[in-house]
N, CA, C and O atoms as a DFTB+ gen file, in Angstrom:
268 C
 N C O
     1  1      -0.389      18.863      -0.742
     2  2       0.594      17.793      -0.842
     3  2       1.568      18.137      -1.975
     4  3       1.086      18.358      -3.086
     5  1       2.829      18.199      -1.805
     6  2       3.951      18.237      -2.584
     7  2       3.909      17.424      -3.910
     8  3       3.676      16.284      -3.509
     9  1       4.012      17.369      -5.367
    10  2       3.589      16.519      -6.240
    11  2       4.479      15.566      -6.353
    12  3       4.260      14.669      -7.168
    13  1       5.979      15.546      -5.359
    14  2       6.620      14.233      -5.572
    15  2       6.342      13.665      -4.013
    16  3       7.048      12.707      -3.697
    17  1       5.633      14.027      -3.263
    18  2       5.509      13.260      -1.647
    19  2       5.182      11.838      -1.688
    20  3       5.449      10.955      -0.873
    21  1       4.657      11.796      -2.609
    22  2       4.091      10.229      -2.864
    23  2       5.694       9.339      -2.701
    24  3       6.217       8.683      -1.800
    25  1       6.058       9.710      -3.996
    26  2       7.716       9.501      -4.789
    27  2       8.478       8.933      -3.440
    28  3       8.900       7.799      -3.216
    29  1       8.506      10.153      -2.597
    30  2       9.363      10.196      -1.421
    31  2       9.051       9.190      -0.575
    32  3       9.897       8.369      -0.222
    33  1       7.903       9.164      -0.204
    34  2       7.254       8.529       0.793
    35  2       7.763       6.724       0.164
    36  3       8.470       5.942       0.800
    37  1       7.320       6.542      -0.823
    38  2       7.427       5.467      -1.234
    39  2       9.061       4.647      -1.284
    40  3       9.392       3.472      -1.129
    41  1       9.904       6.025      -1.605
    42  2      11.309       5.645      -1.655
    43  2      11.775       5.327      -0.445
    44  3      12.756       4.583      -0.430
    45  1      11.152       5.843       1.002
    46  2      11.811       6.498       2.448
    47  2      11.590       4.600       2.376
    48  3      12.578       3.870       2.444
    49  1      10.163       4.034       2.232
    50  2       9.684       2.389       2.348
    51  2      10.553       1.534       2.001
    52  3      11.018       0.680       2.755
    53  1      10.842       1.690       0.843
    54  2      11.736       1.187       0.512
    55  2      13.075       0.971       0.937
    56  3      13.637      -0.084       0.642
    57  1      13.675       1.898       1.633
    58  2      15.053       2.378       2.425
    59  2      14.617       1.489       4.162
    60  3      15.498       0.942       4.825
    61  1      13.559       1.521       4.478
    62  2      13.244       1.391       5.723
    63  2      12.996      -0.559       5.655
    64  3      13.543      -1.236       6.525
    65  1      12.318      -1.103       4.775
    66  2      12.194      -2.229       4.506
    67  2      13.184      -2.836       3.983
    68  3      13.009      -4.047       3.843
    69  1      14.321      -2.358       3.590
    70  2      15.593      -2.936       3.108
    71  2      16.430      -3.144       4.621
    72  3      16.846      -4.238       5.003
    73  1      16.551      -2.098       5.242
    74  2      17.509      -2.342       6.328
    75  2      16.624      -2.805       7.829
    76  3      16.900      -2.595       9.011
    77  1      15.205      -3.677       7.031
    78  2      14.364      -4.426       8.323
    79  2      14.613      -5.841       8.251
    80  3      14.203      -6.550       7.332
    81  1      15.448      -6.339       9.464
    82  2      15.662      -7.831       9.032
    83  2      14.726      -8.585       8.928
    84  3      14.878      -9.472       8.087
    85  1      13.153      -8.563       9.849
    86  2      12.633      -9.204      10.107
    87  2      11.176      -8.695       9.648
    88  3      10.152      -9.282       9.996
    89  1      11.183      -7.335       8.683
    90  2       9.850      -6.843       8.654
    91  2       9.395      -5.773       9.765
    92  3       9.765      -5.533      10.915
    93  1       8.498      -5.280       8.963
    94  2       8.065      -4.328      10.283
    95  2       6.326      -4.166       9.416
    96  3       6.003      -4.249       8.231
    97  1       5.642      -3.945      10.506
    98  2       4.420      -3.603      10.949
    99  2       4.270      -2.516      10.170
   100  3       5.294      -1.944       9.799
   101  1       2.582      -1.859       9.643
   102  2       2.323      -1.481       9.227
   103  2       2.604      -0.141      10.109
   104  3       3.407       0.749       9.829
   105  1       1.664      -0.220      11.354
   106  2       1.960       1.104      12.057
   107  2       3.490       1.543      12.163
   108  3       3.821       2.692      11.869
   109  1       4.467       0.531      12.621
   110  2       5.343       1.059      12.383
   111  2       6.068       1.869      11.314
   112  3       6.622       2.929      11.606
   113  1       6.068       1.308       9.910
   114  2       6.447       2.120       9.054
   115  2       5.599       3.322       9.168
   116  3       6.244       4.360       9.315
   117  1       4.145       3.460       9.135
   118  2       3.575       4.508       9.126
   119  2       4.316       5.715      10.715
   120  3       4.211       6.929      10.886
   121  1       4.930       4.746      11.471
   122  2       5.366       6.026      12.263
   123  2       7.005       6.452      12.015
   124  3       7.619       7.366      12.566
   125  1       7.456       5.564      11.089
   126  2       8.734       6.034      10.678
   127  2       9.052       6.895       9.824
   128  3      10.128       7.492       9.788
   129  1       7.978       7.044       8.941
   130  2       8.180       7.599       7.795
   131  2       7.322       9.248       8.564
   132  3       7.646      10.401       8.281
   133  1       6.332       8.865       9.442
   134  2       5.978      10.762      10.301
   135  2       7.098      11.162      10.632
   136  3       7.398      12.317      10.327
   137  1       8.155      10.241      11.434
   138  2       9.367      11.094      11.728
   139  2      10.428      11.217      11.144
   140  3      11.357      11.910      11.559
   141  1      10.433      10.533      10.056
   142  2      11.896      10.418       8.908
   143  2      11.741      11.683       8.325
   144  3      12.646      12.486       8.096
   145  1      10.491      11.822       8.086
   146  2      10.372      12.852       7.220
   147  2       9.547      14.111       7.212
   148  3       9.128      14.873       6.341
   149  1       9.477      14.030       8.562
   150  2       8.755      15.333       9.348
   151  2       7.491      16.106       8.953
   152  3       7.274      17.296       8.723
   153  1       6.438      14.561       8.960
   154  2       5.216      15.154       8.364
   155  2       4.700      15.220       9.625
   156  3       5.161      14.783      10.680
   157  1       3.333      16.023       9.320
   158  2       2.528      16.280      10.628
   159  2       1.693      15.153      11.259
   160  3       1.446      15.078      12.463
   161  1       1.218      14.143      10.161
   162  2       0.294      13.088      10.202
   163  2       0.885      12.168       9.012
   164  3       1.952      12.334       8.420
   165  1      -0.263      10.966       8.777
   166  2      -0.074      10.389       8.031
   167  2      -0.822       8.824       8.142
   168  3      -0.270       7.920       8.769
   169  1      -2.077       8.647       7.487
   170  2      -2.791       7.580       7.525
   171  2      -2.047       6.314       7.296
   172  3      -1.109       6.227       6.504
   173  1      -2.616       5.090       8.200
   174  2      -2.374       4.059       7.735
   175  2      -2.551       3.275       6.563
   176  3      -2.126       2.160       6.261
   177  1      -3.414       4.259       5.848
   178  2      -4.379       3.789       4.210
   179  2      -3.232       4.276       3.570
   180  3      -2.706       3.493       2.779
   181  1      -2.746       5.310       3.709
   182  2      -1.670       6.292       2.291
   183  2      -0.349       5.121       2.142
   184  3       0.234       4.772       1.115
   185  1      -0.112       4.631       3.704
   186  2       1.131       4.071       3.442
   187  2       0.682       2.154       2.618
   188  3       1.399       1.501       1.860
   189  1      -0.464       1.846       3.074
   190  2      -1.022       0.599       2.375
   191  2      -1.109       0.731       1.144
   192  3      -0.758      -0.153       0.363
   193  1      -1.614       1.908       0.772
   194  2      -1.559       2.408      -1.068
   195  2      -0.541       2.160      -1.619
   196  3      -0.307       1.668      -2.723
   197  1       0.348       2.658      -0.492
   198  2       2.067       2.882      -0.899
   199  2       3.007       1.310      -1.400
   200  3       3.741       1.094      -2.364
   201  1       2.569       0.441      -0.259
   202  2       2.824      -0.417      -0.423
   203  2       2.112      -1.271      -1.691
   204  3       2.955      -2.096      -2.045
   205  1       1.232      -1.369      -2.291
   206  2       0.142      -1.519      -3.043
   207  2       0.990      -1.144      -4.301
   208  3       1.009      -1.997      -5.188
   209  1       1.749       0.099      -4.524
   210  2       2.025       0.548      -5.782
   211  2       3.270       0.179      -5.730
   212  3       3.775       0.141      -6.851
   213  1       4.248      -0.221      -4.542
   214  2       5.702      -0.486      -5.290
   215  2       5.161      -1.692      -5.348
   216  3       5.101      -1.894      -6.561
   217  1       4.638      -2.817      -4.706
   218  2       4.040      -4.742      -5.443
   219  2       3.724      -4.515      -6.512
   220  3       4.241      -5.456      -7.115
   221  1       3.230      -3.930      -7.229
   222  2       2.489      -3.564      -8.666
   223  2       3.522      -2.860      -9.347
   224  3       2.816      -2.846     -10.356
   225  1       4.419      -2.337      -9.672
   226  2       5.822      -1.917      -9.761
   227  2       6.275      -3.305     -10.077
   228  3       6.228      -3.673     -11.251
   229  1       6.900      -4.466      -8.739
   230  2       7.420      -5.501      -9.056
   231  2       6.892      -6.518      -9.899
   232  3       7.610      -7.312     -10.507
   233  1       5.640      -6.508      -9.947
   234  2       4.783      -7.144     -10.632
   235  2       4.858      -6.837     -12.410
   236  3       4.914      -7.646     -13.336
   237  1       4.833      -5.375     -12.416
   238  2       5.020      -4.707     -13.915
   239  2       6.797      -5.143     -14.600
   240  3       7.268      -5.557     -15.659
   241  1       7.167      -4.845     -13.601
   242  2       8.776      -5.023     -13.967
   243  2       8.965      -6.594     -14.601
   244  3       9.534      -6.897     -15.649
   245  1       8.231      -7.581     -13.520
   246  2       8.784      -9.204     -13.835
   247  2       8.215      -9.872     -15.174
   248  3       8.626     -10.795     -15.877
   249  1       6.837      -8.829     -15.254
   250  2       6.201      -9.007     -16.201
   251  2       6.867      -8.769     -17.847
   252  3       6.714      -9.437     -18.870
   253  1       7.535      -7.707     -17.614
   254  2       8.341      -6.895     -19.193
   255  2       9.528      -8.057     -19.317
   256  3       9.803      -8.702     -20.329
   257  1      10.220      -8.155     -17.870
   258  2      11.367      -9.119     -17.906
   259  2      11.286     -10.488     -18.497
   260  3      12.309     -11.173     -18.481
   261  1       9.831     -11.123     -19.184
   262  2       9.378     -12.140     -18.991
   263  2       9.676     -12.267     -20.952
   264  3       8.968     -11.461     -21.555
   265  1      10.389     -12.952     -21.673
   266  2      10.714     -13.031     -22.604
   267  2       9.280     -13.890     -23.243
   268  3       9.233     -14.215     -24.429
């Protein structure tokens, strides 16, 4: 695994969940991001992680923001 794939993967989510009006499904992102970004595979767990660490991200951020 590439040491920024995570990085990527997480950013592609981000790009893909911004321009989803209505949300999208887990499998789905997990099959957008196999073909966005031309991996061979890709568990439904890696991308739940994924999601897992940018909430915890927003969570850290609102937290510092918090006077």
């Amino acid at each position: 695994m590439a040491r920024n794939e995570q990085l990527i993967r997480q950013h592609k989510l981000l790009q893909l969940l911004e321009f989803s009006r209505f949300g999208r499904t887990l499998e789905e992102l997990r099959g957008d991001l196999v073909a966005d970004l031309g991996l061979s595979a890709l568990h439904e767990r890696t991308v739940r992680r994924d999601i897992e660490a940018l909430q915890a991200a927003e969570r850290m951020k609102e937290l510092l923001e918090d006077p």
